[in-house]
C-alpha positions in Angstrom: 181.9 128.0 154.1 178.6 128.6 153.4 176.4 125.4 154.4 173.0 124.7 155.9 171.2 121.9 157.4 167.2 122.2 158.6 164.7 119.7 158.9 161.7 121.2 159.7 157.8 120.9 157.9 156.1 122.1 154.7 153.8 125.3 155.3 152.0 125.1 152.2 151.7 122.4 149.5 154.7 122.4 147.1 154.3 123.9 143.4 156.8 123.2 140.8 156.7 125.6 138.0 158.5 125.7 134.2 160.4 128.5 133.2 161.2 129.2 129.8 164.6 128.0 129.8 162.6 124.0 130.4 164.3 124.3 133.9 162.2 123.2 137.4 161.8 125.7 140.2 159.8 125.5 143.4 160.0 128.1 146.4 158.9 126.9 149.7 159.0 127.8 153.1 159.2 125.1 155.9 158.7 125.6 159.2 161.7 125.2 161.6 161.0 124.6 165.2 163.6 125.9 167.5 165.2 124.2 170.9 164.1 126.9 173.3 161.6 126.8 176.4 159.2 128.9 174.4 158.6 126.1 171.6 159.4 129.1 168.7 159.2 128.2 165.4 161.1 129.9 162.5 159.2 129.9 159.0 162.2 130.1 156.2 162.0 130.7 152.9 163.6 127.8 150.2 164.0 127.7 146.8 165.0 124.4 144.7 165.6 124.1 140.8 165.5 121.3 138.4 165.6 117.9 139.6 165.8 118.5 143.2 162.6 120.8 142.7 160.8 117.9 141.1 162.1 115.0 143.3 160.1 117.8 146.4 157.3 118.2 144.3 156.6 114.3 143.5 157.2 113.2 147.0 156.6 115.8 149.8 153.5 117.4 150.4 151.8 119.9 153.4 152.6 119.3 156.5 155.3 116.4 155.8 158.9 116.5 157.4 162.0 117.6 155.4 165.5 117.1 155.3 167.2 119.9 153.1 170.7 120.7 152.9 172.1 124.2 151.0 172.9 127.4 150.8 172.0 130.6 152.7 171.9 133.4 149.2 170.3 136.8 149.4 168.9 138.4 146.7 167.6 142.4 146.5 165.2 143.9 143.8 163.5 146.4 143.5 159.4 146.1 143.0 157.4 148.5 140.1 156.4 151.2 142.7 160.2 151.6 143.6 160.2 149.9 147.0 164.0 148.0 147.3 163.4 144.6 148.8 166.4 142.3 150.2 165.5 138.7 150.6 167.6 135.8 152.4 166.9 132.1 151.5 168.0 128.5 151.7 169.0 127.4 147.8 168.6 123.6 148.6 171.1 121.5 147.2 169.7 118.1 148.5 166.3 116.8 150.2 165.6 114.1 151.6 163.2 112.0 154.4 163.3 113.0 157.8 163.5 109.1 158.9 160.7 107.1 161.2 158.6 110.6 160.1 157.8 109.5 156.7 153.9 109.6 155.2 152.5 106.7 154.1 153.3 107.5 151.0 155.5 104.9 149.0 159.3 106.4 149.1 161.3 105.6 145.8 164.3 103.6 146.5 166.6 106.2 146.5 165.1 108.6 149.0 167.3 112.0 148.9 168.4 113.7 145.8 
């Protein structure tokens, strides 16, 4: 099963963008602290669409906890001076508050989507 879990902080403010289809996307990266002794912290690469990518990009904003839930998918092109790139992200199915860590930002009633 392929099924992920992070909560972790926006790096950068959140951008949702319209493609021609009318569908919402927004790629993110939140940082991910780890459980070690050296206090590492793994940036990671997201990806939402439609209205989980607007639900982010109403609510969450730099800096702010996360709770996503998705999809590890891996996607290769190939850029215009011939260089192959293969990329590995987290498709996120669902976001929500991280609880107690909340902005003071109003929340809507139904926090995760």
């Amino acid at each position: 099963m392929n099924s992920v879990e992070l909560i972790g902080r926006l790096v950068y403010e959140p951008e949702v963008k319209k493609i021609e289809s009318g569908s919402s996307v927004l790629s993110l990266r939140i940082a991910v602290p780890r459980n070690d002794k050296a206090k590492t912290t793994d940036f990671i690469n997201c990806q939402a669409w439609d209205k989980t990518a607007d639900f982010i990009g109403k609510y969450f904003h730099k800096g702010d906890p996360i709770d996503i839930t998705g999809r590890l998918q891996n996607k290769s092109y190939e850029k215009q001076d011939g260089t192959k790139v293969a990329e590995t992200f987290v498709y996120i199915k669902e976001a929500a508050f991280v609880p107690g860590k909340t902005n003071n930002q109003s929340e809507p009633e139904d926090y995760s989507i």
